[in-house]
N, C-alpha and C positions, 0 to 999 in steps of 0.2 A: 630513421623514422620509426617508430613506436607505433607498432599497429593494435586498434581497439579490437577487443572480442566484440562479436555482434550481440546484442540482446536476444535473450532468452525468457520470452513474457511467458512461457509455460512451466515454469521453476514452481512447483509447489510449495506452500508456507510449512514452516514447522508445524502448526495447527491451523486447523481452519478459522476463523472465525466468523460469528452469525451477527448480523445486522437485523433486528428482525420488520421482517416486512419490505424488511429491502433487498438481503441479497446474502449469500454465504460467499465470505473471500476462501479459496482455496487454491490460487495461484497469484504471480507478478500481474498477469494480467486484469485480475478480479478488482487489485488493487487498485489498475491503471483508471479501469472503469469507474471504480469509484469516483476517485477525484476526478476526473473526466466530464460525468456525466450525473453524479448524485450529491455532490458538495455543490453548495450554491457559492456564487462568482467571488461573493467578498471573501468566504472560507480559501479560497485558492489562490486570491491575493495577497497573503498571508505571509511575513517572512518565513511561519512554520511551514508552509504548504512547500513554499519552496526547496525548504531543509527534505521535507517527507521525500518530494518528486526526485531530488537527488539522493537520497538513499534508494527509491527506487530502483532507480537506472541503474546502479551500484549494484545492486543486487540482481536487474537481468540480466549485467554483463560478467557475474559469476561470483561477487560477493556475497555473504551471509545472509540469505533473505531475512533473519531473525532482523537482520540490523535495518529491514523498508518494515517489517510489521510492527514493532514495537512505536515506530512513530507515528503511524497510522492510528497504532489505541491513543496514544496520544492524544491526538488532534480531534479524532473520536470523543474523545471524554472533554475536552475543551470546548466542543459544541454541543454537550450535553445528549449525546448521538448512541444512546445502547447498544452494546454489542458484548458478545461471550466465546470465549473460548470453544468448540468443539470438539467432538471424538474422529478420529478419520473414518 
C-alpha cells in the first residue's frame, strides 16, 4: 500500500501575491482560503476550479507550489479578479 504524505497548507508560494482589498496569498493555505471563502459558488463549480483545487493539494502534499499558483492567476484573470506579484 502506498502511503500519502500529509498536507502541508503552510508551504509558502514562490511569490506572494496581492489581491487588493482582499487579501495577500503567501501560503497553500491563503490559497485554500481563497477559493473557500472569496470565490463565489459558480467560480468553484468550475471545471477550472477543480483543475486549481487539485493542483492544490499536489502541492501541500509536497509538489511544486509554483504548479497551485500559477492556476490560481489563472482563474484570477478569468474573473476579471486583479491581483500582482509581490516582493517577500
Amino acid at each position: 500500500m502506498l502511503l500519502r504524505k500529509r498536507p502541508d497548507w503552510s508551504r509558502r508560494l514562490p511569490r506572494p501575491l496581492t489581491i487588493p482589498g482582499i487579501m495577500t496569498l503567501r501560503t497553500l493555505a491563503d490559497l485554500r482560503t481563497l477559493i473557500e471563502k472569496h470565490l463565489p459558488a459558480h467560480c468553484r463549480s468550475r471545471t477550472i476550479s477543480g483543475f486549481v483545487a487539485e493542483r492544490l493539494a499536489e502541492a501541500a502534499r509536497g509538489d511544486d507550489t509554483a504548479g497551485a499558483t500559477v492556476p490560481h492567476v489563472i482563474i484570477l484573470a478569468l474573473e476579471s479578479v486583479p491581483c500582482r506579484a509581490t516582493r517577500h
